[in-house]
C-alpha positions in Angstrom: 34.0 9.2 -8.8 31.2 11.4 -10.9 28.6 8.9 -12.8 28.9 10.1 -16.3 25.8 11.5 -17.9 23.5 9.5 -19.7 22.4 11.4 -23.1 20.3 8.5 -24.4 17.3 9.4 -22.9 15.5 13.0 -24.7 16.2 16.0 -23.2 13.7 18.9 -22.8 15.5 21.3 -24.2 15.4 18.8 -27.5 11.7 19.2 -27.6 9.7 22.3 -28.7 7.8 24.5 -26.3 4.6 24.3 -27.7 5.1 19.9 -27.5 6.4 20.7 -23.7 3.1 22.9 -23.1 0.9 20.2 -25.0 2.6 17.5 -23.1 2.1 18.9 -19.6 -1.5 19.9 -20.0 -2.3 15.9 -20.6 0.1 14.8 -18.1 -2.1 17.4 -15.8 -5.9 16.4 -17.5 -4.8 12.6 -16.8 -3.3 13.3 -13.4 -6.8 15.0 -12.2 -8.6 12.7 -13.3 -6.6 9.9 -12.0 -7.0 11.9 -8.5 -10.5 13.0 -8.9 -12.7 11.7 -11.1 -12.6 7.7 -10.4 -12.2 7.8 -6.6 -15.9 10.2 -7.4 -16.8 7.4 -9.5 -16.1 4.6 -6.8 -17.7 6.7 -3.9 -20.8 7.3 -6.2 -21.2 3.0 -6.4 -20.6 2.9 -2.9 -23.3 5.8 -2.3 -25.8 4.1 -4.3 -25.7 0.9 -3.1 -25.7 2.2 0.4 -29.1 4.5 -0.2 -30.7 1.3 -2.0 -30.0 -0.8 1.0 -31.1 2.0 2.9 -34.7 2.3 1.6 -34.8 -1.5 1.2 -34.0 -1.8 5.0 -36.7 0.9 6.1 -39.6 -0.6 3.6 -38.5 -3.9 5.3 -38.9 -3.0 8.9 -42.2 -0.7 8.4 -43.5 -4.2 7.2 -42.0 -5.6 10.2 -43.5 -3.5 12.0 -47.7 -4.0 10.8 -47.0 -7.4 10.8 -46.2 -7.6 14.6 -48.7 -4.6 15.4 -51.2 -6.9 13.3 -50.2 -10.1 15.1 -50.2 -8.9 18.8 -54.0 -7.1 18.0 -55.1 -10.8 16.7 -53.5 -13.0 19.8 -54.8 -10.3 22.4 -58.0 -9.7 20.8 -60.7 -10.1 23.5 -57.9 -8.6 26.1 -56.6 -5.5 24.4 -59.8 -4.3 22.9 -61.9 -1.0 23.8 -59.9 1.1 26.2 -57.1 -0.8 26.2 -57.0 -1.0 22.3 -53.5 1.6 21.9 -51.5 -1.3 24.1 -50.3 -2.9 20.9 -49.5 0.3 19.1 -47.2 1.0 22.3 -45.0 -2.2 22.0 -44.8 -1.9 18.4 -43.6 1.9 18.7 -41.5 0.7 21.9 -39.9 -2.1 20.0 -39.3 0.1 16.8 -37.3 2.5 18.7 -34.9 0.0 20.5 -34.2 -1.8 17.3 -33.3 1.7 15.6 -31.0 2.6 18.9 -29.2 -0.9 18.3 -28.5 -0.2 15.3 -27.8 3.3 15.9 -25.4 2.0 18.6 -23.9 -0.7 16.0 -23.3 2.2 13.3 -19.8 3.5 14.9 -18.8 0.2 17.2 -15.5 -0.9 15.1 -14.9 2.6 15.6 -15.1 2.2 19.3 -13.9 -1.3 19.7 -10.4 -0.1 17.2 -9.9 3.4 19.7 -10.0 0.8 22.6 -7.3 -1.1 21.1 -5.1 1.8 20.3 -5.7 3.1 23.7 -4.8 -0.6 25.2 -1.5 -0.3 23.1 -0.2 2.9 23.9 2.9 2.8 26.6 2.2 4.4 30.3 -1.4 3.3 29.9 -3.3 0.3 31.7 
């Protein structure tokens, strides 16, 4: 059996075209900006946040750094002196570059731990 049709609701035939015009142009400024402008808005938060911690982390870890360059030169001192003196710039450079390459590493490990898990799942795999 047909449904009949419901002419309650406003047809757009009832409404003039420049009010069909006017009406799509807003439904079309709110729709962008719905799609564009706040997820922009969201990402910039994220983005900031990220670059301060950023540059927090780095001032934090050059500290890190002179303070265990400083305190190996004081508990070595009549050891690492004269010729041997660039020792404790060594194992502060040394120790600097495998803290950067575990975090490096730490950077993409959900990443690498969630393909595992998908690989784990899939059927005719083992």
């Amino acid at each position: 059996m047909a449904h009949p049709i419901d002419t309650t609701t406003t047809r757009a035939s009832d409404k003039g075209l420049p009010t069909l015009v006017s009406e799509l142009w807003e439904l079309v400024q709110r729709y962008a900006k719905q799609e564009t402008l706040d997820p922009l808005k969201s990402l910039g938060r994220y983005l900031a946040y990220g670059v301060a911690g950023a540059v927090l982390l780095a001032i934090g870890l050059v500290l890190l750094g002179l303070a265990a360059l400083r305190a190996i030169q004081v508990e070595t001192a009549p050891h690492l002196t004269g010729n041997w003196s660039w020792v404790p710039y060594l194992a502060v450079i040394l120790g600097a570059v495998v803290l950067s390459a575990i975090l490096a590493r730490s950077i993409g490990a959900e990443k690498r731990r969630v393909d595992r898990e998908r690989a784990q799942l899939r059927p005719g795999r083992g």
